[in-house]
Every structure is written in C-alpha cells, then in structure tokens.
Residue, then its C-alpha position, 0 to 999 in steps of 0.5 A: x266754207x258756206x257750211x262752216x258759216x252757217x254752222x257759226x251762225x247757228x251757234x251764234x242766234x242760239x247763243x244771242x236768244x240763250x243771253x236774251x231768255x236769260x235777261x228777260x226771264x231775270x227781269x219778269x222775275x225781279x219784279x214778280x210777274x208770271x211769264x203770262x201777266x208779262x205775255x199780257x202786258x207786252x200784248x203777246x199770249x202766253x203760249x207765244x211767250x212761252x214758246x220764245x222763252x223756250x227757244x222753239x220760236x225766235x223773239x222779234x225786235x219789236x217784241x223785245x222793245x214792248x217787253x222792255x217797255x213793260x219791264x221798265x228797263x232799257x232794251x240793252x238790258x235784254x241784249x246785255x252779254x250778246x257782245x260776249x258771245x261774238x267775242x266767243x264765236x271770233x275766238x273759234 
C-alpha cells in the first residue's frame, strides 16, 4: 500500500534526523562550542542550524560533511545509530 510506505518512510527520516541531531549535538557539545560558533564554523548561520537541530528543516549531505569536518569526526560519527532505525522500521 502506497499510504503505508509513505507512512514508514516518514517515521523512518524522522528517526534518521532524531539519531543524526543527537550525534551532532553530542559532538558540538564535547568540544564546547555553541550551536552558532558550529553554525559558523561549518559556513551555516545560526538560525539555519538551529532550525536543523530542531528537526523543522532537514540537514543536507553536504552540510553534514562540513560539520563533521569542523567537528574533527568522521561523518559516520554523525549518522551512527541510523542502521538501528531501519533494523526497527523492518521489524513493523
């Protein structure tokens, strides 16, 4: 049913930005930085970023690549756990 995938693939990007907000809040606040001295140093504004963390507007692979850069971690770093989630949406 067209419906039901739509519906799985909703729950499945909102699971995905939930584990990557997490990872990336995590990372920003293990080296201490503000959300907006992140947003800067990735080239975003704060408002952008804010709104990203927030889950109203949805990161961009290549904004996600220049905050890992920034962050010193490796992209997976910012995607760890999304695995997790499609193990979840399989299992419904």
């Amino acid at each position: 049913c067209a419906d039901m995938r739509t519906a799985h693939t909703v729950w499945a990007m909102s699971n995905h930005t939930r584990c990557v907000r997490s990872n990336l809040a995590a990372e920003i606040s293990r080296r201490d930085l503000t959300q907006a001295r992140a947003a800067a140093l990735a080239g975003l504004t704060p408002d952008g970023l804010s709104k990203r963390m927030s889950g109203q507007v949805e990161f961009r692979l290549g904004e996600l690549l220049e905050l890992a850069r920034v962050l010193g971690v490796p992209f997976a770093t910012l995607v760890a756990g999304i695995d997790a989630a499609d193990e979840q949406l399989a299992e419904a």
